[in-house]
N, C-alpha and C positions, 0 to 999 in steps of 0.2 A: 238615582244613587245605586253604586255595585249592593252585594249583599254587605261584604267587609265594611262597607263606607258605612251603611247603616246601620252595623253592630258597632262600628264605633263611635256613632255619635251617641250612643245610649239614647235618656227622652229629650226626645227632639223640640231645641226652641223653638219651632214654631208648631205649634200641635198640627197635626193631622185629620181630616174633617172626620166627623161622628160616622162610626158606621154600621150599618142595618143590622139588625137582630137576625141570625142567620138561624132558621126553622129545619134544616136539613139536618144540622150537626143535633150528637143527642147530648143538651142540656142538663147542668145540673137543678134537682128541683129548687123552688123557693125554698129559704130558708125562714124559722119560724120566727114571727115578732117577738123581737127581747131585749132592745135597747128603748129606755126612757127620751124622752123630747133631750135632755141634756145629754147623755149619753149618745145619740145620735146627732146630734151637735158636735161634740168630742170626735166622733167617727168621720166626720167629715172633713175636720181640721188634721186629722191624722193622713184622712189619706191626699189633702192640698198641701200637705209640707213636703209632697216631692215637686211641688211645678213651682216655676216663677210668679212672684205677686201679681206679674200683668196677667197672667191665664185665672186666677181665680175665680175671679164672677162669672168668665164663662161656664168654668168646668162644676163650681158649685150645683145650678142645678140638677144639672146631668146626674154626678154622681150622688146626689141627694133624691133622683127619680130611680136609680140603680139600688141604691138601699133600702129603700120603699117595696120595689116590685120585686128583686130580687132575694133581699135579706141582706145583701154585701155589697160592697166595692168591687166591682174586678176591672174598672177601667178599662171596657170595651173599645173604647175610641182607639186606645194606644196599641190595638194588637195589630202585630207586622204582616205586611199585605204579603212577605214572602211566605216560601211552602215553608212548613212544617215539617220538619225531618234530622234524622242524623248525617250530616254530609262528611264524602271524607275530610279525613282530615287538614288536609294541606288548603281547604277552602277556608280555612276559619282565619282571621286576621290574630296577630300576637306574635308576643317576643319567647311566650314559654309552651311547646310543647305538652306538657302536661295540663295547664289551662285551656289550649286548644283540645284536648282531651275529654274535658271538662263541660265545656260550650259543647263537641259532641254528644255527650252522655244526657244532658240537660234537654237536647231539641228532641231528642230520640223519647224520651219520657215523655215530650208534649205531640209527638208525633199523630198525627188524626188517625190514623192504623193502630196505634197504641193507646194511646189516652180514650177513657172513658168518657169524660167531658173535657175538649180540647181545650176552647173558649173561656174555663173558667180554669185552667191550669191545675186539672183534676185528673188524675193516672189512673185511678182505679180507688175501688173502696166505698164510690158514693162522697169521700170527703179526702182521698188522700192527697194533697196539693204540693206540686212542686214549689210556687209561690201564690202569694194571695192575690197578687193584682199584674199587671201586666208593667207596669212601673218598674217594679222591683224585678222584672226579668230583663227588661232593658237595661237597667242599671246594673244588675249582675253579669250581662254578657259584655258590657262594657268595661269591666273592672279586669271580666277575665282576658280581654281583649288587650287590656294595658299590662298586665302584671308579668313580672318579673319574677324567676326562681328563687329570689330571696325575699320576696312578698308572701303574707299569707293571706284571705278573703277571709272574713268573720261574718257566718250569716245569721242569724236571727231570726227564726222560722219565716222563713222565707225572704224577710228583709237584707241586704246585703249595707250590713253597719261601713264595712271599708276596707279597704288594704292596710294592709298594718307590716310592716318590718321584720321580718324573721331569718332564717338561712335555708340553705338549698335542701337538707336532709328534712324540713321541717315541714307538715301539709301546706299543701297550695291553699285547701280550705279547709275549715273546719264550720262544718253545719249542726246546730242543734236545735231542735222543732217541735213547741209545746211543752217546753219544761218550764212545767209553772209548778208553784207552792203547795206542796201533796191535799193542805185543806182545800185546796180550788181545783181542781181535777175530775169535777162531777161534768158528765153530758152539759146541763148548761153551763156553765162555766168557761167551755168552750165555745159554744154558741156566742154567746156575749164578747169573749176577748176577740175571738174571731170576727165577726160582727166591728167592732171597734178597731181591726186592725193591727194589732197586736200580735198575737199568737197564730199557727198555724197548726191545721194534723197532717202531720209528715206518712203518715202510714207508716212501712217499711222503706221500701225502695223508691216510692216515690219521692219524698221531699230528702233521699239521700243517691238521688240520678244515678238507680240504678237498677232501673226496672228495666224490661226486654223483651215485654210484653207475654203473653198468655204461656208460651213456652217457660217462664219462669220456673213456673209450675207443674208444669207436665210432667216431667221426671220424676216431683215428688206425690204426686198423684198417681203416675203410673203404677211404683214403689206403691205406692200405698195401698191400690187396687189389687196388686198380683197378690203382693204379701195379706190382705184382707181375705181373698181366695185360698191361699195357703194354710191361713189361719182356720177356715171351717171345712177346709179340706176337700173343695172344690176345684173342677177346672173351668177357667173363664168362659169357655165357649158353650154357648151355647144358656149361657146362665145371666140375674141380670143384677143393674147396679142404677139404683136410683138414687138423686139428690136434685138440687136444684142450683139454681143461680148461673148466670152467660156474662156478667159483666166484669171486663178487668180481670183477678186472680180467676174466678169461679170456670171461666170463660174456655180453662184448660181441662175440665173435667169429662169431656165428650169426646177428646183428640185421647186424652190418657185413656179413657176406656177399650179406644179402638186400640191402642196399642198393646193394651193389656187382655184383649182379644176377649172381649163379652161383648152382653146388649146394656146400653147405657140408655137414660129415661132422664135428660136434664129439662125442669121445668124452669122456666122464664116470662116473666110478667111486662117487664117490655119489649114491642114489636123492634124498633129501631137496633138492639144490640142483637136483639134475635137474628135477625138479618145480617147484620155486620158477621155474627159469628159463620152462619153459613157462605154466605159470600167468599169468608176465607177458608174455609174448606175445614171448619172446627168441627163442625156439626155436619152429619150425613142427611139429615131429613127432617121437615117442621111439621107439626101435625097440630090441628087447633081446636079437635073436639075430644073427650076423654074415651067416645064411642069408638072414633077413630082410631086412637093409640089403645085400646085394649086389642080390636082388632092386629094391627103391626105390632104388638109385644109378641101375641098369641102366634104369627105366622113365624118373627122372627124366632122365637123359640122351637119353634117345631123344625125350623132350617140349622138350627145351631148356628145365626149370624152374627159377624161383628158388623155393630151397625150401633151409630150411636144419632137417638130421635132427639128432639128441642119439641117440649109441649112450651105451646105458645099460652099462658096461665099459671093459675097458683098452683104449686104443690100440692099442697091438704089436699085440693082436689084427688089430685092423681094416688096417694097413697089411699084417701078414703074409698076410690072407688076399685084399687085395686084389690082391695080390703073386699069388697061385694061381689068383684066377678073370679076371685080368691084364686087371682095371679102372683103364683110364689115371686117374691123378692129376696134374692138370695143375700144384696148387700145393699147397705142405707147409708145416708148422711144426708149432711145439707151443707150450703158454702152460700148461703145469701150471707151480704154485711151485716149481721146482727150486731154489730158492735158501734153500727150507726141506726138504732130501731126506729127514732123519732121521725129520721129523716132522709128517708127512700131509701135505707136497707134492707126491709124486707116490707113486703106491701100486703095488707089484710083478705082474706080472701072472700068473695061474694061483695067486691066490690069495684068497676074498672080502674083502669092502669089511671085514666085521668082523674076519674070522679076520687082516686085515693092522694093522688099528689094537691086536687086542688083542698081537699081535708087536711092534707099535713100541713100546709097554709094559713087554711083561714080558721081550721078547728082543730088546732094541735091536740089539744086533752082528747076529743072522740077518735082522735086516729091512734092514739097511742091506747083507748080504750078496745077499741076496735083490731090492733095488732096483736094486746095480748088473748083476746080470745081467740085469736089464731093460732097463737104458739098451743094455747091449753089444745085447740081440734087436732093441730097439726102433732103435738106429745100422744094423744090419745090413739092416733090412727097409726103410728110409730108402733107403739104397746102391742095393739092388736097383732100386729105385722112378727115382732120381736117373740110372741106365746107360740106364731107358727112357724119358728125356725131363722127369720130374717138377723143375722149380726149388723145392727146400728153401730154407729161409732160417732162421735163429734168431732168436728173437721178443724176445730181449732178457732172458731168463727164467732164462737158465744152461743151460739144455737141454744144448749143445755142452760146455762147460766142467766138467760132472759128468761127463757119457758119455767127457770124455776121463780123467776123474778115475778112470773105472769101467774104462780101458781097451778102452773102442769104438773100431771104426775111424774117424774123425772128422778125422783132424789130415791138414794138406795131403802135400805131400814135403818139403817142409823142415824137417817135425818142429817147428814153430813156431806157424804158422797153421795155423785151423781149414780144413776144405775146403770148409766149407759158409758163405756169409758172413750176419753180422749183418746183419738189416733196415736199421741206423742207415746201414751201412755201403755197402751198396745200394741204400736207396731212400730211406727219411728223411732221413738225412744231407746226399748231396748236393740233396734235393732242396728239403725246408725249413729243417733247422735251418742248414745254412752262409747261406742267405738270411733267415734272421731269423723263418722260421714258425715258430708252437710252439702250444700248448694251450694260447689264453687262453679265459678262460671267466669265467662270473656267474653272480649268484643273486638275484633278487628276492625279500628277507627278507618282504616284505608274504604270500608264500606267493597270491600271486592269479597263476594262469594265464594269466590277463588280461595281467600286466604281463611277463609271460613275453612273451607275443603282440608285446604293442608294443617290449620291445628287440629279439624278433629282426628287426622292421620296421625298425626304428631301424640294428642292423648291416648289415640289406641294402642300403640304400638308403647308407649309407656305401662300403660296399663296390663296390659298382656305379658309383658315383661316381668312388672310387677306379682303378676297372680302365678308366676311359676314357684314363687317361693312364699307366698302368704301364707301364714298359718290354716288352720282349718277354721277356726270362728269367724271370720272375714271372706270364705273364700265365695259366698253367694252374693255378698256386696259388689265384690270384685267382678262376677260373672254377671250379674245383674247392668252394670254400668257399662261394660265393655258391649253386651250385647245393645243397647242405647247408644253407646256412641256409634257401634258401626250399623244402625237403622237411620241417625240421626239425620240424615240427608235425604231420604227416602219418606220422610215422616213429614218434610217441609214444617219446618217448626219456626223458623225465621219471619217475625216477624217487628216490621222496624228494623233496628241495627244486624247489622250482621254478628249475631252474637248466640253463644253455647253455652249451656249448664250440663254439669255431669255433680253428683254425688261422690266424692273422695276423700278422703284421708288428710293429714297434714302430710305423710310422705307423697302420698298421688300428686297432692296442690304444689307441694316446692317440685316434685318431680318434674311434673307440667310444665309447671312456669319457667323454671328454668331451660326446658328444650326448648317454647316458647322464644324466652332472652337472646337463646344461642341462634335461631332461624330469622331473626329479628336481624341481628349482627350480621348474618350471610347477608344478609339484602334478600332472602327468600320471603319473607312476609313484613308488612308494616307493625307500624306501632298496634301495641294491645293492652286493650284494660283488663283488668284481675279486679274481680270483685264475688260477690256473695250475698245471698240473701239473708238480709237479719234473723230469718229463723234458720236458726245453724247452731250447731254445738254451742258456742258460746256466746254469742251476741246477744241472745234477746232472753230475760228475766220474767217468763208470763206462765204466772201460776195452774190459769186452766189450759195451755197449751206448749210451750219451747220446755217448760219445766214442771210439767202436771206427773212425771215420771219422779219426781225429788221427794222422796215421804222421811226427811231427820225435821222435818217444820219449816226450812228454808227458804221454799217455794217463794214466798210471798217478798222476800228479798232483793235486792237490785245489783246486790253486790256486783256481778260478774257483769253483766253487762257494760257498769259503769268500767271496771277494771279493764275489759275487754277494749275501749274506744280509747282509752287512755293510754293504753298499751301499745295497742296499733299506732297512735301519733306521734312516738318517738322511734318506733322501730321500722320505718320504711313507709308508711302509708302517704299517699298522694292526697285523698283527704278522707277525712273520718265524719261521723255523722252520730249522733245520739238523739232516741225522739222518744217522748209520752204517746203512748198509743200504739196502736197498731191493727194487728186483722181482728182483737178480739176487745178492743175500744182503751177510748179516753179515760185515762187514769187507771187500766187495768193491765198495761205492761210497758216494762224497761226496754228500749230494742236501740242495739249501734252498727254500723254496717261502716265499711272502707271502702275506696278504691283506690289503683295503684297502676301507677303507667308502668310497661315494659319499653324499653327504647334499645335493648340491646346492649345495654353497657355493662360493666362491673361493678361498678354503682347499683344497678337497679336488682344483678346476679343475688347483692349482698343483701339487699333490702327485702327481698323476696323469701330469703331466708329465715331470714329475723323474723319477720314479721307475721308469715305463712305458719313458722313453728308456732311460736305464742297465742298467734288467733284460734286457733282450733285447742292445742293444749289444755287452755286456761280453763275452757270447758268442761273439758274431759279430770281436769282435776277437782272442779267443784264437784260435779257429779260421781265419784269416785270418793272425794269425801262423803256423800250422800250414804254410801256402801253400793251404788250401784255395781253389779258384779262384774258386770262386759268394762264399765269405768274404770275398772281398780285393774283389770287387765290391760287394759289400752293404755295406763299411764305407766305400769309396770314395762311393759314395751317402751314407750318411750324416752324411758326413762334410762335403759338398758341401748337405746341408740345416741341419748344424748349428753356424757359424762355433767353437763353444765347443770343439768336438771335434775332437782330432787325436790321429791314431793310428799306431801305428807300424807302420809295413807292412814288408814281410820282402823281399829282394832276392834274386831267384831264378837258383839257378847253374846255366852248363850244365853239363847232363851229359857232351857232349863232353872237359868238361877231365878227367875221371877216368878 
């Protein structure tokens, strides 16, 4: 069968024979026992009500020895012998464009280059899944394979319920993942529905296909790194920047260091993405004893090098013992999944990579006892680091938020606030999202490098245009991003789809996209996706991170987020996404992300508009409600470009009268 033939038949009446456990690819871990004899019962009738009656008693034990040894379903038998990849797009079978679109974005997500666990349809996170089983991807690629522009796809964390009848201006899909009942929103809670088949965690961009692998994030790590240097008044060279974590998001914090031209010190616990990261040129150097990496900190600093190492290990280590041979750190974090602790987010230190997975297993309680006296060594040897000048920050990851869970020193004096503050809250925050910057980004579905080339031509030259007349509060954003897009090809940042993130404005985004639309229309470049990462101005609701910057009480609220995907589906969005969870965990943020086809038409001119304004706006006006002060300018601006807009602005009291 062609490829099209076999995306069209979705699951194939006649199954496909069982195939081997593949040891190369890196695995997600077992997950932990927590469905009863009936419950796992339940789970298995759940996931046989996708085949015919005649395959049951085959496929029953299979995936009854699948739920046993792995914790889940994922229907290994059904995964397609083809490659994994985003192809262009004229390969995909379908009647609509924008669904072809779609099935791009979706393979690019599972992509073996991108995806942190291919085999279990895991992007990145430790748990963030495009779908839960292989079933429901063949079934979704075959729906998008049949649909029509007046069709909509309704998914269901990850489940694809069906086509349903809608009009051409209306999403192709609409995805939402893990929205369960605020009182069931605890870590296990998921376990269980997930487990049973039911629920998924979408992360961000993964279960809303529209991840683009390690580069996602570079940008905002770069950003975050200069401006972290900026802030204690350093320059990157020759100075260092430690954290940890290599898989998925984390995975760009060794590429952004070298760009942001210091020595980076990423620790990482497993070998297999170790290696992937180097492989792809993330990482300059792996080093596996802490004797070792004192020694290349020490040379690299005396050379003033950009050079960013992968200790093959635990952190704690590395900050403890940088702590004893009293190698200044100039800047901290961490970026392991702490939002996934139970279950291979972050791994206990003084213990191996396997001897700790097969504990997460078979003695969940001692490994989660076992993890928190990590956070307490690893908070403690922070402290130390932080009294000799080191600026920590929390990455957005939960890091703070466990370690106070585990009972580390962490919390301010007022037993409220943490002592260490959110990135959002120090440097992002005020610096782009209350001004309207965020992750917007694209993808040239043609899959030509080429037309990679000519949009990021096409953004600079927007850009630069733009920064002739920017105000002055904006104008380091502006110079910041311009200088990234014209490195951006030089940096090889591309990996997977042929796709770009830059940091902009709602004027940059409609600008963009619209030159975009118009080179589209020449026949100069193919079709392009417009999309963004949920953590942006206005997408994502998450108290210790997108909104740790919000102090009227708000924080804790979901409002915007929700306002945010609802908004986008009637104003142009190709499909929208809303999920529980994300990089800082289950039940601890609101996040919605879109995407949106360019085709070149007037149509899409108009949608682009609509929709571009509102997405980022909506943001910048809660936050301006907040009193944030860059907020209340940025919507004053807008407001001053947009007669239709008017916004309520907040009346600020003095403090004097209290």
């Amino acid at each position: 069968m062609t490829f099209k033939e076999q995306i069209q038949q979705g699951i194939p009446s006649v199954l496909p024979s069982k195939k081997q456990y593949d040891l190369a690819i890196n695995h997600a871990p077992k997950r932990k026992e927590i469905l009863s004899a009936e419950e796992k019962k339940l789970a298995l009738k759940n996931a046989l009500r996708y085949f015919d009656a005649q395959h049951h008693a085959e496929l029953l034990p299979e995936f009854s020895e699948e739920l046993e040894t792995y914790g889940r379903i994922y229907m290994y038998r059904l995964r397609p012998d083809y490659k994994m990849y985003a192809r262009p797009i004229d390969e995909y079978p379908g009647k609509s464009v924008q669904a072809k679109a779609i099935m791009h974005m979706i393979q690019n997500n599972l992509d073996y280059a991108v995806a942190q666990h291919p085999h279990e349809l895991i992007t990145y996170g430790g748990n963030g899944a495009v779908f839960q089983n292989w079933a429901q991807y063949l079934l979704t690629m075959q729906y998008l394979s049949e649909m029509t522009d007046e069709q909509t796809l309704t998914m269901y964390s990850g489940h694809p319920m069906g086509l349903f009848p809608s009009h051409k201006e209306a999403p192709r899909v609409v995805v939402t993942n893990g929205m369960v009942i605020p009182n069931y929103s605890k870590p296990d809670d998921w376990e269980k529905m997930n487990a049973l088949g039911v629920s998924q965690y979408g992360q961000m961009t993964a279960g809303s296909y529209m991840y683009i692998g390690p580069q996602g994030i570079v940008h905002g790590t770069t950003i975050t790194v200069l401006n972290g240097f900026r802030k204690i008044k350093k320059n990157p060279e020759g100075n260092l920047f430690v954290t940890s974590g290599l898989g998925g998001m984390s995975g760009a914090q060794p590429k952004a260091g070298n760009i942001a031209g210091c020595i980076t010190v990423c620790a990482e616990v497993n070998p297999k993405i170790t290696k992937i990261r180097h492989e792809q040129g993330w990482i300059n150097e792996i080093v596996t004893s802490t004797e070792e990496l004192v020694e290349r900190v020490n040379s690299a600093k005396a050379n003033k090098e950009i050079v960013s190492i992968a200790y093959l290990g635990n952190v704690v280590d590395v900050w403890e013992t940088f702590d004893k041979e009293n190698i200044q750190i100039d800047l901290g974090s961490d970026q392991t999944s702490l939002h996934n602790p139970w279950a291979g987010g972050y791994y206990p230190v003084g213990i191996s990579f396997e001897e700790a997975n097969e504990m997460m297993a078979n003695n969940p309680d001692l490994f989660k006892e076992k993890v928190q006296e990590t956070l307490r060594r690893h908070a403690a040897a922070i402290n130390k680091h932080t009294a000799k000048g080191t600026y920590f920050f929390d990455y957005g990851n939960a890091f703070l938020l466990e370690a106070s869970r585990a009972g580390a020193d962490v919390m301010a004096e007022n037993n409220i606030d943490f002592k260490y503050p959110s990135y959002v809250q120090d440097i992002m925050g005020p610096m782009c999202f209350d001004y309207g910057f965020g992750p917007f980004r694209w993808v040239c579905t043609s899959g030509k490098p080429e037309d990679l080339q000519k949009t990021d031509a096409i953004a600079s030259q927007v850009l630069e245009e733009m920064a002739k007349t920017a105000p002055d509060e904006i104008q380091q954003q502006m110079q910041d991003n311009i200088k990234w897009i014209k490195g951006a090809q030089e940096n090889k940042l591309v990996v997977g789809s042929q796709a770009r993130i830059l940091y902009a404005d709602a004027e940059g985004r409609i600008k963009i996209a619209e030159a975009f639309n118009q080179a589209i229309a020449k026949g100069e470049i193919g079709t392009v996706v417009l999309g963004r990462d949920h953590h942006d101005v206005s997408g994502t609701d998450s108290p210790y991170r997108e909104t740790s910057n919000i102090y009227d009480g708000s924080r804790f609220t979901a409002d915007m987020a929700i306002q945010n995907v609802i908004g986008d589906s009637f104003r142009g969005a190709t499909w929208v996404s809303i999920h529980n969870g994300g990089g800082v965990g289950w039940g601890e943020v609101i996040n919605g992300g879109f995407g949106m086809v360019l085709d070149g038409s007037k149509e899409a001119s108009k949608r682009l508009a609509s929709m571009l304004f509102w997405d980022v706006n909506n943001g910048i006006s809660r936050r301006s409600w907040a009193r944030n002060e860059e907020a209340i300018f940025a919507i004053k601006r807008a407001m001053e470009v947009e007669p239709l807009l008017k916004v309520t602005l907040p009346n600020i009291v003095d403090e004097n009268l209290f």
